[in-house]
C-alpha positions in Angstrom: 24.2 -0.8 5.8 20.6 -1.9 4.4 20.7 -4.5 1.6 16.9 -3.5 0.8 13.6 -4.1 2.2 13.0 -6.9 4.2 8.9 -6.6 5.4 6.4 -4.3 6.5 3.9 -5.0 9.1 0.1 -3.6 10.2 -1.3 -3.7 12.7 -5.3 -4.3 12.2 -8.7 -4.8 13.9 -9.7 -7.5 11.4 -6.8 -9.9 9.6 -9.8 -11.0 6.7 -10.8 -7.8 5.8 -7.1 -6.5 5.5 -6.1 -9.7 3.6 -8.8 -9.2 1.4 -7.2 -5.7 0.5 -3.9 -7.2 -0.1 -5.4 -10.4 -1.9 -7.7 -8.3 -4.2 -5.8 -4.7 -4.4 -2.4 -5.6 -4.2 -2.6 -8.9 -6.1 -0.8 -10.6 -2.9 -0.6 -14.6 -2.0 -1.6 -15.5 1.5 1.7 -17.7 2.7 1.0 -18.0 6.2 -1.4 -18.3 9.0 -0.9 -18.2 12.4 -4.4 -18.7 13.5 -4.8 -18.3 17.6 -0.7 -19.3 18.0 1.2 -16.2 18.9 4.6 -16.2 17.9 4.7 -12.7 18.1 2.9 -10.4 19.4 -0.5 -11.4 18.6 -2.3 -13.3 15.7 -0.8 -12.8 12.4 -0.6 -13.6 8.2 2.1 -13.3 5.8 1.3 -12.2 2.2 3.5 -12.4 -1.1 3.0 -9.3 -2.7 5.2 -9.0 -6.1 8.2 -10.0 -4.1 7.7 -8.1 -0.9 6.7 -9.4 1.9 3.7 -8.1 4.0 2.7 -9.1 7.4 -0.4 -7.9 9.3 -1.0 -8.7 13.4 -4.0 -8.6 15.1 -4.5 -5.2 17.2 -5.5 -2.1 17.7 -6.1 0.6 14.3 -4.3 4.2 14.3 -6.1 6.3 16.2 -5.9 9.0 13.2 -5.3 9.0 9.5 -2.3 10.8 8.6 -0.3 11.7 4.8 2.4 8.7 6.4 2.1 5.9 3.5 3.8 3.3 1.4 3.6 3.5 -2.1 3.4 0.5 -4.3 4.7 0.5 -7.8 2.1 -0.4 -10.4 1.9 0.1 -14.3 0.1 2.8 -16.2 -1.7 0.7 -18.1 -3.0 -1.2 -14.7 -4.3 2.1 -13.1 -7.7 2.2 -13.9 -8.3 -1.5 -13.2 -6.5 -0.9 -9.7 -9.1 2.3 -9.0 -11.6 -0.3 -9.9 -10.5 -3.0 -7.6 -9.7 0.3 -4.3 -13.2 1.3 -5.4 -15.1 -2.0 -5.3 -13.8 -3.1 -1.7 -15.3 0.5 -0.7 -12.2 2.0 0.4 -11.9 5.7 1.2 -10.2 6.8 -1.9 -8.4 10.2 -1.4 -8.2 13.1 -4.2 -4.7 12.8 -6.0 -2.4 15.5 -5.1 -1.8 18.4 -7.8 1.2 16.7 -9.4 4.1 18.0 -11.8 3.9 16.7 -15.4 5.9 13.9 -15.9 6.1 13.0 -12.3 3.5 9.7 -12.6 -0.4 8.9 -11.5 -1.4 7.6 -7.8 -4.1 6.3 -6.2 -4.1 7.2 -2.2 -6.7 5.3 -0.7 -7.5 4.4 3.4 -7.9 1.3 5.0 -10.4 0.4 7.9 -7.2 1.0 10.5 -6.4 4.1 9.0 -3.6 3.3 6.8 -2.9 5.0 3.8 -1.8 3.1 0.7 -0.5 4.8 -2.9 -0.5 2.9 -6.0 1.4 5.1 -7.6 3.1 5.0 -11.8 5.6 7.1 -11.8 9.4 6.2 -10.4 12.0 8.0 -8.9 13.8 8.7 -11.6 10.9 10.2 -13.3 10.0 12.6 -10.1 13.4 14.0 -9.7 13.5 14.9 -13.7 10.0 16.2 -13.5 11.2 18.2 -10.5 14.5 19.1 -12.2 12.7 20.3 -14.9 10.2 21.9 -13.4 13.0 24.2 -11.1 15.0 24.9 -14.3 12.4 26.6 -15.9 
């Protein structure tokens, strides 16, 4: 049985520009370094982001962009200054989904390896009574 999340790892062309997304859009702390040592699989940093832990390794991007994502929790009031910060590292921001009312706000946005990030408001709570709702009527 799972006790929660322990990381998440991408794989990307160029570590800077990727830690510059999680330093700048996700508000992350850059923890560790591997510089040319491999421990792994290839070069690496570890990031602090709220209290998740984010790796990236050096490689190859996706060869495609898909709707496959992780969704980061941020607050309402922070949306607009998150847009701002997505915006300013000239990410490919993606057109929000048609949403129910209720359900919370997201950003989607692409990086330069083709994953897709949400910054999303809402929680699950709040999806599943929007949904609820939305069904009961």
């Amino acid at each position: 049985m799972i006790s929660g999340l322990s990381h998440m790892t991408f794989i990307v062309n160029d570590l800077d520009r990727m830690a510059e997304i999680i330093i700048e859009v996700l508000g992350g702390k850059e923890v560790y370094s591997s510089g040319k040592d491999t421990y792994s699989l290839s070069e690496e940093k570890f990031f602090l982001a709220g209290n998740l832990w984010i790796a990236i390794m050096k490689g190859e991007p996706l060869p495609s962009r898909s709707y496959n994502h992780v969704a980061f929790k941020i607050d309402e009031d922070d949306f607009d200054t998150c847009l701002k910060r997505v915006r300013a590292l000239g990410l490919d921001v993606r057109p929000p989904r048609d949403r129910v009312d209720g359900e919370g706000r997201s950003i989607y946005f692409y990086d330069h390896d083709n994953h897709m990030f949400e910054l999303h408001t809402g929680t699950l709570e709040q999806r599943l009574s929007s949904y609820l709702g939305e069904v009961a009527e």
